[in-house]
C-alpha positions as CSV (number, residue, x, y, z in Angstrom):
1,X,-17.4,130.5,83.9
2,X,-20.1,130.9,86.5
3,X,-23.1,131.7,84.3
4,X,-25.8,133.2,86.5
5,X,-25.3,133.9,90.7
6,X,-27.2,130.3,91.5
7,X,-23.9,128.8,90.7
8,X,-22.2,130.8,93.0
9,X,-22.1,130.4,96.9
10,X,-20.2,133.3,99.2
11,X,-17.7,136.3,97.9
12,X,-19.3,138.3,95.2
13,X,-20.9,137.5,91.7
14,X,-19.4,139.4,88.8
15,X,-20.9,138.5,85.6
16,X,-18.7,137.3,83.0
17,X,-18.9,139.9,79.8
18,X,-18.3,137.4,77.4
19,X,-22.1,135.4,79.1
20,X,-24.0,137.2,76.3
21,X,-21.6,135.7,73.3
22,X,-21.9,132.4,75.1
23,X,-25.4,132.6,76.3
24,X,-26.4,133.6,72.2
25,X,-24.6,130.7,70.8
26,X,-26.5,128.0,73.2
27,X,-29.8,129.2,72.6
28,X,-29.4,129.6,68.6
29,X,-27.7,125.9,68.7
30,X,-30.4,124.4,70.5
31,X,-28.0,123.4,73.8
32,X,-29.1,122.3,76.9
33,X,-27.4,122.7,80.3
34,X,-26.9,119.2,82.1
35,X,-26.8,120.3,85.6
36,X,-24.5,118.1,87.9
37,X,-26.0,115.3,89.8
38,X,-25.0,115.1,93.5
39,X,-23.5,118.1,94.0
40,X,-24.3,122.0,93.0
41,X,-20.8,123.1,92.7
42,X,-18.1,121.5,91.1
43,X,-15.4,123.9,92.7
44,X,-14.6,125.4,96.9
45,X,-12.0,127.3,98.0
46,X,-11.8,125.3,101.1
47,X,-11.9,128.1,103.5
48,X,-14.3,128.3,106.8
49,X,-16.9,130.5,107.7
50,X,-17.9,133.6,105.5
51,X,-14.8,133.0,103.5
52,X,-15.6,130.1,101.9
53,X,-16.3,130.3,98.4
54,X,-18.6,127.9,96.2
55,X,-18.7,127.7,92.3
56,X,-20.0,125.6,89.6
57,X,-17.5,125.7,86.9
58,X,-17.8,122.8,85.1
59,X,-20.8,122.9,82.5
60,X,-21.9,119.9,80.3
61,X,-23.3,121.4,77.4
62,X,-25.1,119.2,75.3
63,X,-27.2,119.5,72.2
64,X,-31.1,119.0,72.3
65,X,-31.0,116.3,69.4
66,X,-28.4,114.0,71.1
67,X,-31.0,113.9,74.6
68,X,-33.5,112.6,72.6
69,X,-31.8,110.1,70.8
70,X,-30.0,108.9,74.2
71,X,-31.8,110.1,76.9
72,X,-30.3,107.8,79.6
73,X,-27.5,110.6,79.3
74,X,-29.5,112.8,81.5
């Protein structure tokens, strides 16, 4: 699920209705978001030009506690 139009590149954003179930559930559970490191989108449609479509699709959702007690995982 793209979760916000940052993680989207080219074609149009339509937010997912289901965000706001998801998007509750992080923020009670104390979840972090561990964005990717070398690149923004985890997903391209391979096309040229104005048709070329990025996304990031992949998330790595991760619980607050477990960054502090091993924060090498960020």
């Amino acid at each position: 699920m793209v979760m916000n139009v940052e993680e989207k590149f080219g074609g149009s954003f339509h937010a997912d209705p289901s965000w706001d179930t998801l998007e509750s559930i992080i923020e009670s559970h104390n979840i972090l978001d561990i964005p990717p490191k070398h690149e923004k989108y985890t997903w391209n449609n391979k096309r040229v030009g104005k048709r070329n479509i990025k996304e990031r699709l992949d998330q790595i959702l991760i619980e607050d506690s477990i960054i502090v007690k091993f924060s090498y995982v960020t």
